[in-house]
N, CA, C and O atoms as a CHARMM CRD file, in Angstrom:
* protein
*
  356
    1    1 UNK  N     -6.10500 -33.28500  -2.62000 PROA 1      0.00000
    2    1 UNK  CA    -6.53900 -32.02800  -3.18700 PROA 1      0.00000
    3    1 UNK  C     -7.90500 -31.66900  -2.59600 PROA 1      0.00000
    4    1 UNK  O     -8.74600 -32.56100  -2.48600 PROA 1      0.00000
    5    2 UNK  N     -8.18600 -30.37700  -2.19700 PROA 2      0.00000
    6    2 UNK  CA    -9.39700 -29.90100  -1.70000 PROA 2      0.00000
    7    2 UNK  C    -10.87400 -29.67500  -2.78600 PROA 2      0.00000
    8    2 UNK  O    -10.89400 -28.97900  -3.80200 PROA 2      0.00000
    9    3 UNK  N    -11.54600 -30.14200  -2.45700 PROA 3      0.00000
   10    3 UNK  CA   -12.92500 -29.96000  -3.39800 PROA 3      0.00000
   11    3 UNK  C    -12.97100 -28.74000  -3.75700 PROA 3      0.00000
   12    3 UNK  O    -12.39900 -27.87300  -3.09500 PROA 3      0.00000
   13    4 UNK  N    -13.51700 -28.52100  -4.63800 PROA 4      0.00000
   14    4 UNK  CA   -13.69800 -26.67500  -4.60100 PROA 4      0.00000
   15    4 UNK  C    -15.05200 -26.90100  -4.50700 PROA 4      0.00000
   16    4 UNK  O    -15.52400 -28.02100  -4.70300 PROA 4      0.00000
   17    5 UNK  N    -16.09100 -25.41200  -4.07000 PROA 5      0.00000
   18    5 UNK  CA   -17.15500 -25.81400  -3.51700 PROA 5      0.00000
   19    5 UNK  C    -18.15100 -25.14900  -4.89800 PROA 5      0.00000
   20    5 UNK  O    -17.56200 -24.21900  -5.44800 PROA 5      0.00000
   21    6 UNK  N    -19.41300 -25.45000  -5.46600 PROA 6      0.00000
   22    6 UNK  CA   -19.34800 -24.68900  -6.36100 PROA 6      0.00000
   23    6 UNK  C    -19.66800 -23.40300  -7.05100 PROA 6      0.00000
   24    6 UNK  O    -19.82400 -23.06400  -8.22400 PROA 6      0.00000
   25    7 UNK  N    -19.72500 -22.57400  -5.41400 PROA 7      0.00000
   26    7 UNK  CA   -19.23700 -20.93100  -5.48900 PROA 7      0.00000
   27    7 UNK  C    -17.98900 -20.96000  -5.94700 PROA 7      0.00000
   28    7 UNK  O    -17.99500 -20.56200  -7.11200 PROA 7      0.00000
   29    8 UNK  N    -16.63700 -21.31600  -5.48600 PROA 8      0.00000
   30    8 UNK  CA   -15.63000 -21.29000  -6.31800 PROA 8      0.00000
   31    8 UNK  C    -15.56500 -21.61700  -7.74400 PROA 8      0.00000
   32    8 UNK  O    -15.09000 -20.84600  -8.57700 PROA 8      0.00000
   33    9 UNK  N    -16.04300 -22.76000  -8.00900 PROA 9      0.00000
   34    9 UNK  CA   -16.06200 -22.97400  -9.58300 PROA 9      0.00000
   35    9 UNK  C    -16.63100 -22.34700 -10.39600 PROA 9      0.00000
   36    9 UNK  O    -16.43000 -22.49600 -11.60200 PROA 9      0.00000
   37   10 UNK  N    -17.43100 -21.54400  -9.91600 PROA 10     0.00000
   38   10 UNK  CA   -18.34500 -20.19800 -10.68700 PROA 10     0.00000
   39   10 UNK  C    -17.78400 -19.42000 -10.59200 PROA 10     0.00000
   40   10 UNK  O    -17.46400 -18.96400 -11.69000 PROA 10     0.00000
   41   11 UNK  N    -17.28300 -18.73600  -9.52700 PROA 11     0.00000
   42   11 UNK  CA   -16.19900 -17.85600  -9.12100 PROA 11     0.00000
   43   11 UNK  C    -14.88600 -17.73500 -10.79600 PROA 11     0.00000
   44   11 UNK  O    -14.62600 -16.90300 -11.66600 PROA 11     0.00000
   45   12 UNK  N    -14.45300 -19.09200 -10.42200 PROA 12     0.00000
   46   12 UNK  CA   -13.09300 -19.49800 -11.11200 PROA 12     0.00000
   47   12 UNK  C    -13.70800 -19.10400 -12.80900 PROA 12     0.00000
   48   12 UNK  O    -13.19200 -18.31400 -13.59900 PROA 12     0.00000
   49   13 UNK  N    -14.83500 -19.86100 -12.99400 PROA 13     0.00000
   50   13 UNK  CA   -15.00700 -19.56900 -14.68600 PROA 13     0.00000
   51   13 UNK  C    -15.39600 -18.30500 -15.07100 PROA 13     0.00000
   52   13 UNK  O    -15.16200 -18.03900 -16.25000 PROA 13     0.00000
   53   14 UNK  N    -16.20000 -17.00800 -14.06000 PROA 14     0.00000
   54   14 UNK  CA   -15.94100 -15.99500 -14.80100 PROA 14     0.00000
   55   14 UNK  C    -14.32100 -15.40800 -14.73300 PROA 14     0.00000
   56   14 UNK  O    -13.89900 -14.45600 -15.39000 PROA 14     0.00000
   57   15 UNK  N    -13.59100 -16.17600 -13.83000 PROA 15     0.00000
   58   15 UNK  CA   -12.94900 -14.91100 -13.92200 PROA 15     0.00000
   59   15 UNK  C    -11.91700 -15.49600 -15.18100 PROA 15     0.00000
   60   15 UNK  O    -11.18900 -14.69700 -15.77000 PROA 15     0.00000
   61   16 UNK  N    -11.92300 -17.02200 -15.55400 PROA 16     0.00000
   62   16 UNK  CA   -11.74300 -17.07600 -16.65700 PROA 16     0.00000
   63   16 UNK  C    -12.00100 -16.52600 -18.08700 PROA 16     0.00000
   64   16 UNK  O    -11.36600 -16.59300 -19.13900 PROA 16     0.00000
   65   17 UNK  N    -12.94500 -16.06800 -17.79400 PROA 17     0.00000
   66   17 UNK  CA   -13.63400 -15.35800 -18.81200 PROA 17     0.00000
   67   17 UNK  C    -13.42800 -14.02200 -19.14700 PROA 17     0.00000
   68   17 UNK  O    -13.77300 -13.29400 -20.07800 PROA 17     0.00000
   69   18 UNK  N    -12.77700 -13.90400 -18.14200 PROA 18     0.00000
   70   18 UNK  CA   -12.50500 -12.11900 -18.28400 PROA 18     0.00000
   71   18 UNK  C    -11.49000 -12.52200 -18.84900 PROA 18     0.00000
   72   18 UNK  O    -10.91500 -13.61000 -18.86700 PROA 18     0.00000
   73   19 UNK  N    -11.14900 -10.69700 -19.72800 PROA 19     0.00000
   74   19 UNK  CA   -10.11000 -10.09800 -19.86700 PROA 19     0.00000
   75   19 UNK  C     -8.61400  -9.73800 -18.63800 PROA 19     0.00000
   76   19 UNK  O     -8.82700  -9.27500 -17.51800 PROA 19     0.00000
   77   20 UNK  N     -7.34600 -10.02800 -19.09800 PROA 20     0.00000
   78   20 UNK  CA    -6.79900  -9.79300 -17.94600 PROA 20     0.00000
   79   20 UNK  C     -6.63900  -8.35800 -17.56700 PROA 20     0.00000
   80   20 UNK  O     -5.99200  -8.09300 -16.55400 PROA 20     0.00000
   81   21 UNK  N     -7.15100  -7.44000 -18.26300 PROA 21     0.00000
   82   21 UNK  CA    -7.44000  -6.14500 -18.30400 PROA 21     0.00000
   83   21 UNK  C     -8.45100  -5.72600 -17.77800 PROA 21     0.00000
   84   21 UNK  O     -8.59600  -4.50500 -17.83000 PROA 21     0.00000
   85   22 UNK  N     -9.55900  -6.56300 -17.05900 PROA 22     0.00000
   86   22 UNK  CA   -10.53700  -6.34400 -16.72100 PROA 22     0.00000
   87   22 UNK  C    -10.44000  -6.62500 -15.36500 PROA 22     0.00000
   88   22 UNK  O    -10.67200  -5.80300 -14.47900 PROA 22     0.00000
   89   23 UNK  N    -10.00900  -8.07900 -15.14600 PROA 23     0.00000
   90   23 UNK  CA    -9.38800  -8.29500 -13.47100 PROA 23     0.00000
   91   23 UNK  C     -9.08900  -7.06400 -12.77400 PROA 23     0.00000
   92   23 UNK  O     -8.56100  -6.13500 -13.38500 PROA 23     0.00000
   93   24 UNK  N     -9.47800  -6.94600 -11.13100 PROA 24     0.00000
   94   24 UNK  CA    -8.85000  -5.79300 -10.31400 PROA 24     0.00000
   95   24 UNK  C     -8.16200  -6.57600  -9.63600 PROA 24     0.00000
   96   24 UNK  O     -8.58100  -7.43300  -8.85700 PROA 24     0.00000
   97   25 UNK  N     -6.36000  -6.15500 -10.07000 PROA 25     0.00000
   98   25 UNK  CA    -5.94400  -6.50700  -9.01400 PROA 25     0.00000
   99   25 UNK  C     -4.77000  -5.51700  -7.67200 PROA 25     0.00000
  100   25 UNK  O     -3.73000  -5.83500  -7.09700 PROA 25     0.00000
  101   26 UNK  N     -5.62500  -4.29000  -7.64900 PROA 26     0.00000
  102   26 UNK  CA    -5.39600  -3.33200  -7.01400 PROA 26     0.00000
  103   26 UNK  C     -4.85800  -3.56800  -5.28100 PROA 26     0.00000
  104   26 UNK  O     -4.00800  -2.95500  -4.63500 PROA 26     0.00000
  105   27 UNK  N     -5.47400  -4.35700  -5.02200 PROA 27     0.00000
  106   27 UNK  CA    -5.39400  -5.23800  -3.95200 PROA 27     0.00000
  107   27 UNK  C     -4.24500  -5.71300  -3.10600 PROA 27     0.00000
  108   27 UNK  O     -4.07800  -5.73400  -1.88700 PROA 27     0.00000
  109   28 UNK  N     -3.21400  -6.23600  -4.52200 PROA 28     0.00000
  110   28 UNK  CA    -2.47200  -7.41500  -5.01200 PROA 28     0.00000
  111   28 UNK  C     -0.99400  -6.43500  -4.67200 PROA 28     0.00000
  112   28 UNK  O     -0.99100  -5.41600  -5.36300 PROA 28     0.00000
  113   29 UNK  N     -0.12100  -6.52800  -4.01600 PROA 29     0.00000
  114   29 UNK  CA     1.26100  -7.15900  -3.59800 PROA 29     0.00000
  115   29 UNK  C      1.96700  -7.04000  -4.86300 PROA 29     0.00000
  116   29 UNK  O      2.07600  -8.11200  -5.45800 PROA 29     0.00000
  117   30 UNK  N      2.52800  -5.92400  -5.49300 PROA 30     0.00000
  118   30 UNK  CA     3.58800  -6.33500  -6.60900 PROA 30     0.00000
  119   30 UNK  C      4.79000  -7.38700  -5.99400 PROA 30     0.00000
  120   30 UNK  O      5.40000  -7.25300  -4.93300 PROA 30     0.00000
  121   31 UNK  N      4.93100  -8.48700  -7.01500 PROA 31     0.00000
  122   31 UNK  CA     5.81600  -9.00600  -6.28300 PROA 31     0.00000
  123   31 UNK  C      7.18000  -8.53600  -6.84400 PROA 31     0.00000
  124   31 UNK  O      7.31300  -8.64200  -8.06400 PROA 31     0.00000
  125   32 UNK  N      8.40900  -7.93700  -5.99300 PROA 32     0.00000
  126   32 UNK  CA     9.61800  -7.53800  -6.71200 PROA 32     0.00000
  127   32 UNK  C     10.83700  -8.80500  -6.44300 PROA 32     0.00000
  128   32 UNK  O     11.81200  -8.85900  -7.19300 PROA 32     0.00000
  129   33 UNK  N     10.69800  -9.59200  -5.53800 PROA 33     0.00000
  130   33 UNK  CA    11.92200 -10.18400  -5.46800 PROA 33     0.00000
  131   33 UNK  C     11.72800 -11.44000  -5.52300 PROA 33     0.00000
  132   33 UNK  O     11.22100 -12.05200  -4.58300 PROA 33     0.00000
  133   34 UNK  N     12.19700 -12.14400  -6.90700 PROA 34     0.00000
  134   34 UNK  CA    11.55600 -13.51200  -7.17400 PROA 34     0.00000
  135   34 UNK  C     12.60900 -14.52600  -6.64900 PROA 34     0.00000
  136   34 UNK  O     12.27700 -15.65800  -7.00100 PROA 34     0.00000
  137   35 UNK  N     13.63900 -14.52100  -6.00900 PROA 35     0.00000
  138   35 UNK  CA    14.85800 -14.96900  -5.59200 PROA 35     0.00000
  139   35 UNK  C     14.28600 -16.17600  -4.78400 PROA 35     0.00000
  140   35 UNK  O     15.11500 -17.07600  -4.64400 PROA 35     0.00000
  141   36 UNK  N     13.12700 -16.39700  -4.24600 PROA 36     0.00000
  142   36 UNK  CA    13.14100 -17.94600  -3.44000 PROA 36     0.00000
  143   36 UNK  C     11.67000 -18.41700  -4.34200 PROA 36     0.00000
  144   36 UNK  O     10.81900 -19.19200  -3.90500 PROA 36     0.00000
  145   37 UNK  N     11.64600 -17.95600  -5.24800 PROA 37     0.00000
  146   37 UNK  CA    10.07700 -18.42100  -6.40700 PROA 37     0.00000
  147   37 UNK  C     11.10000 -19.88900  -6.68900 PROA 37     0.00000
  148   37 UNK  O     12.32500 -20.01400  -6.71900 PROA 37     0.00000
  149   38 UNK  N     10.03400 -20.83200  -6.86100 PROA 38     0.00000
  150   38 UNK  CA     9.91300 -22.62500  -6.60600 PROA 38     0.00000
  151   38 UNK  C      9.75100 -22.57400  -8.23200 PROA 38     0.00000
  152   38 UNK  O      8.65600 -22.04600  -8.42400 PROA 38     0.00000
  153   39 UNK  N     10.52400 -22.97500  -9.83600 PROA 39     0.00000
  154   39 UNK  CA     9.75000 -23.22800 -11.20000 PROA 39     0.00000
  155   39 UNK  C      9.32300 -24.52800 -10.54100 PROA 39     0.00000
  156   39 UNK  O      9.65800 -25.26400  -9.61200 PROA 39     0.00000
  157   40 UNK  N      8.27200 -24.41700 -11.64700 PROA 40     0.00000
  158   40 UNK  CA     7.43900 -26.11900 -11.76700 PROA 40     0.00000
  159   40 UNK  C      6.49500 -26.35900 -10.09500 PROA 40     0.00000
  160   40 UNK  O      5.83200 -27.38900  -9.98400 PROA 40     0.00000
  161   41 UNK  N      6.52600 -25.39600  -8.97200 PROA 41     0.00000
  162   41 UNK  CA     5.92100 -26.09600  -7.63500 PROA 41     0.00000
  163   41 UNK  C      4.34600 -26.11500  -8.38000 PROA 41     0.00000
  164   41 UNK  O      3.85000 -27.22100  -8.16400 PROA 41     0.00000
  165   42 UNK  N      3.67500 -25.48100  -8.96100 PROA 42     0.00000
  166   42 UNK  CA     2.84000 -25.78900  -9.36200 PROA 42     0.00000
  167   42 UNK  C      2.13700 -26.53600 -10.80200 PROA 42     0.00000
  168   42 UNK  O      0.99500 -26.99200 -10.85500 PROA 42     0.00000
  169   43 UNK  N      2.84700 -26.52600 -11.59600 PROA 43     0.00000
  170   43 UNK  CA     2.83100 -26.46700 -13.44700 PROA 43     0.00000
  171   43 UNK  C      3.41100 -27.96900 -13.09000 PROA 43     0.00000
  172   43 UNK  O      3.96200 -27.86000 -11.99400 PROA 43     0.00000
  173   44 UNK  N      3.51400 -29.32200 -13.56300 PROA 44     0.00000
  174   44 UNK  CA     4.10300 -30.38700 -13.70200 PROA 44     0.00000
  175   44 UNK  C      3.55700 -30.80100 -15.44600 PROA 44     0.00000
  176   44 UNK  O      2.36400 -30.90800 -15.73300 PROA 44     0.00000
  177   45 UNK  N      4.47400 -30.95500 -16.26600 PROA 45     0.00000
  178   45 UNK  CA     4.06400 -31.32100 -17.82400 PROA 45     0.00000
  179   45 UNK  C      4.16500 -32.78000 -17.61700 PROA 45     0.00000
  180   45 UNK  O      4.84900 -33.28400 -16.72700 PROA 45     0.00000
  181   46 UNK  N      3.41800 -33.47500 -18.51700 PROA 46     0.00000
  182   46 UNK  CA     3.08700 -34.65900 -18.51900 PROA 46     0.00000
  183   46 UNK  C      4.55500 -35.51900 -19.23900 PROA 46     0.00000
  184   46 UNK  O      5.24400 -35.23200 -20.21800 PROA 46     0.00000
  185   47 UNK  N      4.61800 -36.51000 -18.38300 PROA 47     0.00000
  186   47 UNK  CA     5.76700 -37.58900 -18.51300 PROA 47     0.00000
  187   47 UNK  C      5.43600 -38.55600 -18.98300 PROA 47     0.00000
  188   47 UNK  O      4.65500 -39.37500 -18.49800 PROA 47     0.00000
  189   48 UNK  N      6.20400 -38.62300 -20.40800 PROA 48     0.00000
  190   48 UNK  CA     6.24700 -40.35800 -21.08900 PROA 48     0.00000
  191   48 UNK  C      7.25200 -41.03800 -20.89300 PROA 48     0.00000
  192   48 UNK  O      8.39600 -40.62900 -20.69800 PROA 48     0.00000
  193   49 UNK  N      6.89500 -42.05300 -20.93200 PROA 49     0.00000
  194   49 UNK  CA     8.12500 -43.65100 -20.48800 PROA 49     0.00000
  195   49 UNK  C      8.73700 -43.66800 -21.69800 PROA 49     0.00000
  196   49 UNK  O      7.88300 -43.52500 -22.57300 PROA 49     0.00000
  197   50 UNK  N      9.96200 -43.79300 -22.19800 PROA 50     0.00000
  198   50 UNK  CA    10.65700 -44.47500 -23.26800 PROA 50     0.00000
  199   50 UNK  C     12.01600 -45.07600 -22.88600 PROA 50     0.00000
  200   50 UNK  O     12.54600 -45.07300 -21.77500 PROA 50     0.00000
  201   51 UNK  N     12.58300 -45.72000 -24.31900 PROA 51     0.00000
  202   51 UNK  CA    13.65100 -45.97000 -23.92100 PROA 51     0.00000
  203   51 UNK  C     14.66900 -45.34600 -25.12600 PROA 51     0.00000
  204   51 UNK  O     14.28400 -45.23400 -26.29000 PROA 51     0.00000
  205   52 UNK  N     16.02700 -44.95800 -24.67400 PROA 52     0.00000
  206   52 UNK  CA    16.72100 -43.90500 -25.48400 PROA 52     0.00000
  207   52 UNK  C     18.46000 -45.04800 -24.96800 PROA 52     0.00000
  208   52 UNK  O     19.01600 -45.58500 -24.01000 PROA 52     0.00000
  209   53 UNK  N     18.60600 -44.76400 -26.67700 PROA 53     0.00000
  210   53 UNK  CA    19.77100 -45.65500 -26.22300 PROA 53     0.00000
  211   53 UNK  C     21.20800 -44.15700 -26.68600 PROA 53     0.00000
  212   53 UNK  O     21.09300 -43.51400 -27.72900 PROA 53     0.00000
  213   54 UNK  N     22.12500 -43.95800 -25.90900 PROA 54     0.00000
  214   54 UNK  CA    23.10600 -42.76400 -25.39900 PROA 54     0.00000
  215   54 UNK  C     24.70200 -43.48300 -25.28300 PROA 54     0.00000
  216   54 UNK  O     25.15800 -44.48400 -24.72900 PROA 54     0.00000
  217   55 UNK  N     25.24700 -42.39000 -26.11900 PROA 55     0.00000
  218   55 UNK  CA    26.41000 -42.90200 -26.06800 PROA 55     0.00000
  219   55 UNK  C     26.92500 -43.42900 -24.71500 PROA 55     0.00000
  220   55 UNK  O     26.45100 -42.73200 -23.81700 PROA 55     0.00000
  221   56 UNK  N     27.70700 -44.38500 -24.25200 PROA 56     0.00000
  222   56 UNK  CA    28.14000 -44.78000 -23.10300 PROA 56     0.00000
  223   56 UNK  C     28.92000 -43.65500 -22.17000 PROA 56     0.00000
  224   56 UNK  O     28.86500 -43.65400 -20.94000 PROA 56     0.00000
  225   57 UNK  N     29.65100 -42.70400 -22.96300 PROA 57     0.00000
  226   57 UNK  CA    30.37200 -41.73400 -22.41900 PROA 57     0.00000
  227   57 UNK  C     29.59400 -40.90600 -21.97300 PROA 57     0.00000
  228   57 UNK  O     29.70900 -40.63200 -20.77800 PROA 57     0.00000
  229   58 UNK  N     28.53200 -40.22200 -22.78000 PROA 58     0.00000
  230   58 UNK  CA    27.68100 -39.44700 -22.62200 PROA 58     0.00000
  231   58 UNK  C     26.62800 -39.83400 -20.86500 PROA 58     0.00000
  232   58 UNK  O     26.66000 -39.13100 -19.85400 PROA 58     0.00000
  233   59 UNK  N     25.96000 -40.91100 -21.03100 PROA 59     0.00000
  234   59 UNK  CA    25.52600 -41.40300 -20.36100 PROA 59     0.00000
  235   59 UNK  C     26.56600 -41.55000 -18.61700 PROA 59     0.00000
  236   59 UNK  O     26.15200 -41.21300 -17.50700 PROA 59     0.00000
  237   60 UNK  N     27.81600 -42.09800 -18.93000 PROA 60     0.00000
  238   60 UNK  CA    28.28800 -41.91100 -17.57300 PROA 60     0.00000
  239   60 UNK  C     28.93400 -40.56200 -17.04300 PROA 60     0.00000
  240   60 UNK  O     29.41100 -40.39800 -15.92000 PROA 60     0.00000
  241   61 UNK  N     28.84600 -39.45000 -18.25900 PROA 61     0.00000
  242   61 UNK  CA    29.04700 -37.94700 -17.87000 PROA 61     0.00000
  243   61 UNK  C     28.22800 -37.56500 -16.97600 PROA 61     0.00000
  244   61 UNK  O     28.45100 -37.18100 -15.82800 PROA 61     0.00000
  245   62 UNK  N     27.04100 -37.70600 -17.66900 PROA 62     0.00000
  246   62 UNK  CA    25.08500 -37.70900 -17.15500 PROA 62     0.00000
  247   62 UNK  C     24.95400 -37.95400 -15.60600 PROA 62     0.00000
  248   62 UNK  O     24.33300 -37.21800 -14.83900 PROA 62     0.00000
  249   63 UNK  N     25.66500 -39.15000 -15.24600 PROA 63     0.00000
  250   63 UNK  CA    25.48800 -40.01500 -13.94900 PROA 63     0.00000
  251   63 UNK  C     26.43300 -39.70300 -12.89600 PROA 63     0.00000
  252   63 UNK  O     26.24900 -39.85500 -11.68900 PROA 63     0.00000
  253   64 UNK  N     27.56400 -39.20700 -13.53600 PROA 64     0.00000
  254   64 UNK  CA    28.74400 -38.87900 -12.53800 PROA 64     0.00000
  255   64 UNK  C     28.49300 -37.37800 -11.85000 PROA 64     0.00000
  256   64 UNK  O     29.26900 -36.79500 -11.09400 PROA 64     0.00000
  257   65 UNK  N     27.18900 -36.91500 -12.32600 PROA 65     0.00000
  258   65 UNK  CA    27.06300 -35.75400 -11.68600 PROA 65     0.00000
  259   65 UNK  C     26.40000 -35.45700 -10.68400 PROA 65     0.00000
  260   65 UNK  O     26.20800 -34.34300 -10.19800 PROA 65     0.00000
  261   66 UNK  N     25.88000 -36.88800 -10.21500 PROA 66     0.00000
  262   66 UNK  CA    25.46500 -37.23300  -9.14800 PROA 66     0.00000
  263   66 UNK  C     23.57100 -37.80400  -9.63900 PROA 66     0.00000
  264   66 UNK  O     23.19100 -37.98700 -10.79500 PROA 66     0.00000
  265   67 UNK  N     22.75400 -37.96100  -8.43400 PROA 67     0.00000
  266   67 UNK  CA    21.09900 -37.89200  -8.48300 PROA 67     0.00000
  267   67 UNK  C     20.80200 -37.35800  -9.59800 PROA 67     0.00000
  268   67 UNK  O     21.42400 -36.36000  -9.96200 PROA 67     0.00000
  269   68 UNK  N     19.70100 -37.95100 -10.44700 PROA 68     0.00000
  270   68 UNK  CA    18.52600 -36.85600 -11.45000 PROA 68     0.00000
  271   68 UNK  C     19.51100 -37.13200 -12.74200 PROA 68     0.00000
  272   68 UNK  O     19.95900 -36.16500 -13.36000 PROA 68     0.00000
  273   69 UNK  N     19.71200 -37.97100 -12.98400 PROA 69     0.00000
  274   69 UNK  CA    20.29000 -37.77800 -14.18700 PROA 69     0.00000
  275   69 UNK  C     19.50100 -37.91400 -15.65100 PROA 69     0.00000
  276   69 UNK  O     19.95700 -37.74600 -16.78200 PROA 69     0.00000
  277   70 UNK  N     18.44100 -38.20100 -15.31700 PROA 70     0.00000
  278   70 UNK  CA    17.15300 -38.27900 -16.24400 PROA 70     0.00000
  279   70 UNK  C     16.76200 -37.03300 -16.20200 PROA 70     0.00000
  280   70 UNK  O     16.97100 -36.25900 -17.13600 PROA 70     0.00000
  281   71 UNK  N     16.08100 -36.66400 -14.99200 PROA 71     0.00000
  282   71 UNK  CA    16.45000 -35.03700 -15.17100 PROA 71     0.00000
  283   71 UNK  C     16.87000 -34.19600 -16.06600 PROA 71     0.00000
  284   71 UNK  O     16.25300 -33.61400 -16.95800 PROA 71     0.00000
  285   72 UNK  N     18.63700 -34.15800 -15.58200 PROA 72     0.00000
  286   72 UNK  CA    19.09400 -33.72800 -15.88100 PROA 72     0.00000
  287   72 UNK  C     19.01900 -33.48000 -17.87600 PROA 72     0.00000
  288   72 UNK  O     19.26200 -32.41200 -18.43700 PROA 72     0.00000
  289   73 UNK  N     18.65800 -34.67500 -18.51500 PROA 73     0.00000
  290   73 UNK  CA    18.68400 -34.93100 -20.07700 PROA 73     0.00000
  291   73 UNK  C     17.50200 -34.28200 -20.05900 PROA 73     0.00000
  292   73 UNK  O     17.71700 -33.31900 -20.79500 PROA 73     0.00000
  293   74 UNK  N     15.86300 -34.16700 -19.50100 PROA 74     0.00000
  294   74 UNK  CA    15.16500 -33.60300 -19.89000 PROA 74     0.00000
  295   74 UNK  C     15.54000 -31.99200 -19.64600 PROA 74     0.00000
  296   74 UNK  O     14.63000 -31.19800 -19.88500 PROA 74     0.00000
  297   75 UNK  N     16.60600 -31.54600 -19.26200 PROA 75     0.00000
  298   75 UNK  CA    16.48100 -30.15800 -18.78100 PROA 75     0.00000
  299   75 UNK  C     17.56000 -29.81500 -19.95900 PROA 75     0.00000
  300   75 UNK  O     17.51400 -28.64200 -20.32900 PROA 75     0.00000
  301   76 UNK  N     18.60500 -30.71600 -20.66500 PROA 76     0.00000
  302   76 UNK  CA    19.20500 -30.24200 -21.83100 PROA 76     0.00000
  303   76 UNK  C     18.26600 -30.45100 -23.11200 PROA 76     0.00000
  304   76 UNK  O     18.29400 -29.72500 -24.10500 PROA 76     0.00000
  305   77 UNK  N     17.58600 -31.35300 -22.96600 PROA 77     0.00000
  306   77 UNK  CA    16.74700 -31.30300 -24.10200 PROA 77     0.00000
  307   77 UNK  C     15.78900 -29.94300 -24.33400 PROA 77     0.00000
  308   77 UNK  O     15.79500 -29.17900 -25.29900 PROA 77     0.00000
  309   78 UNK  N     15.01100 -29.90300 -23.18700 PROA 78     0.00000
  310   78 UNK  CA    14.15600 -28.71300 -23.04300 PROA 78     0.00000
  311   78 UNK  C     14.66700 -27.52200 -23.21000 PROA 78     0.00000
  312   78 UNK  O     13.89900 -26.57200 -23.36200 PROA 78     0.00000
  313   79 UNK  N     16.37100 -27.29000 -23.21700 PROA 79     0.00000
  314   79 UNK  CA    17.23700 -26.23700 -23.34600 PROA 79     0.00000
  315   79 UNK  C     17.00300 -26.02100 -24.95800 PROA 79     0.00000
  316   79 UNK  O     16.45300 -25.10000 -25.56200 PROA 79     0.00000
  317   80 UNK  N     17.63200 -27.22500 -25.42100 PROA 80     0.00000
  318   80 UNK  CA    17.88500 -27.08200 -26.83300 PROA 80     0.00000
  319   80 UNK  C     16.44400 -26.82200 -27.39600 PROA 80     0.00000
  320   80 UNK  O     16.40600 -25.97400 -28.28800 PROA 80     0.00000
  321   81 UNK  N     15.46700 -27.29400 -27.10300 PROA 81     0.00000
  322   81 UNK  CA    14.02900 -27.28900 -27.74100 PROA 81     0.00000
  323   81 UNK  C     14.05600 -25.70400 -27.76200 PROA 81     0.00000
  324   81 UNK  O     14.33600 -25.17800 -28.83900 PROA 81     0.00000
  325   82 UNK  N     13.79500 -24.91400 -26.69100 PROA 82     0.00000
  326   82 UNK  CA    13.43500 -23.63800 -26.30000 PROA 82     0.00000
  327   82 UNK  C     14.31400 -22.45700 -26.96800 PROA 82     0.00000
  328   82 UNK  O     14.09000 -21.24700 -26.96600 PROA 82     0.00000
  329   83 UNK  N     15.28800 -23.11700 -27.49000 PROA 83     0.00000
  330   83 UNK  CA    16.63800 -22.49400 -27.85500 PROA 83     0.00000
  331   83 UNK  C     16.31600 -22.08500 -29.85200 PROA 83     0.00000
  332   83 UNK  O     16.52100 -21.09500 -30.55300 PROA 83     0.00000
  333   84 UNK  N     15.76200 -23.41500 -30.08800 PROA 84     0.00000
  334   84 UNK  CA    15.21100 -23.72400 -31.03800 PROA 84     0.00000
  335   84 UNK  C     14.35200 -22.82100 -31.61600 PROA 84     0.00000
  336   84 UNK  O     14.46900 -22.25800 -32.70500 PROA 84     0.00000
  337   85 UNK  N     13.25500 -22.70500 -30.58900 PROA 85     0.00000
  338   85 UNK  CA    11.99600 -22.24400 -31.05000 PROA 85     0.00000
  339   85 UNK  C     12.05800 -20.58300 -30.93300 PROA 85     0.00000
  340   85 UNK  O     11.35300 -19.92300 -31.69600 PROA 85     0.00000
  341   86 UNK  N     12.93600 -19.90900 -29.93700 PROA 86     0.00000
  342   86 UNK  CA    13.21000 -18.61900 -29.86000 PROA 86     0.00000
  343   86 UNK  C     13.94800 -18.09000 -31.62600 PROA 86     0.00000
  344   86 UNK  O     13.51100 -17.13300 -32.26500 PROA 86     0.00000
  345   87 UNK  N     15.02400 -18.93400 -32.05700 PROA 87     0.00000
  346   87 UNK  CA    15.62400 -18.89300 -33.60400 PROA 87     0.00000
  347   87 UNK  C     14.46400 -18.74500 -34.41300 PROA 87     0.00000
  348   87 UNK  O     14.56600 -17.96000 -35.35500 PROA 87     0.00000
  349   88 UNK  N     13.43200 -19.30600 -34.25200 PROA 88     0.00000
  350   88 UNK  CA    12.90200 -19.57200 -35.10000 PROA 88     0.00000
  351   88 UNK  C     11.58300 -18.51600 -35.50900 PROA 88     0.00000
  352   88 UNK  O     11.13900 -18.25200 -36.62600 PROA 88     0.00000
  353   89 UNK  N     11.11400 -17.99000 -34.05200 PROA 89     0.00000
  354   89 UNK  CA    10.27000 -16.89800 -33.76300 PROA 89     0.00000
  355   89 UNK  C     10.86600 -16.06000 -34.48300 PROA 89     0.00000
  356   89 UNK  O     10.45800 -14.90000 -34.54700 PROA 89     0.00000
């Protein structure tokens, strides 16, 4: 990762500080076609170790679908979580 120098970090905290209504970003490229946008290339949420014991069936459904199958359970979980919390809003 590159140092930031600390004109940038001064830089970075007002513009934290602003309003996003206040930002100009006149400049700025509407972006219209999000079709090759990367989720997560930047954002990574923090990963805990556990252990989860899964029905056997379940588990070789999981695996037969090839690579990432850990993955794959955090991306149904995170389904159902999100699924959750929209009901609930």
């Amino acid at each position: 990762m590159t140092k930031m120098s600390r004109k940038q970090r001064k830089e970075l905290k007002a513009l934290a500080a602003m309003r996003d209504s206040q930002i100009d970003v006149s400049d700025q490229a509407e972006v219209r076609d999000w079709s090759r946008a990367v989720v997560g290339k930047f954002y990574r949420p923090i990963k805990k170790s556990l252990t989860i014991r899964l029905d056997a069936d379940v588990l070789a459904w999981l695996k037969a679908q090839g690579r990432g199958y850990q993955t794959r359970i955090n991306q149904l979980l995170r389904t159902a979580m999100e699924s959750k919390l929209r009901r609930r809003a």
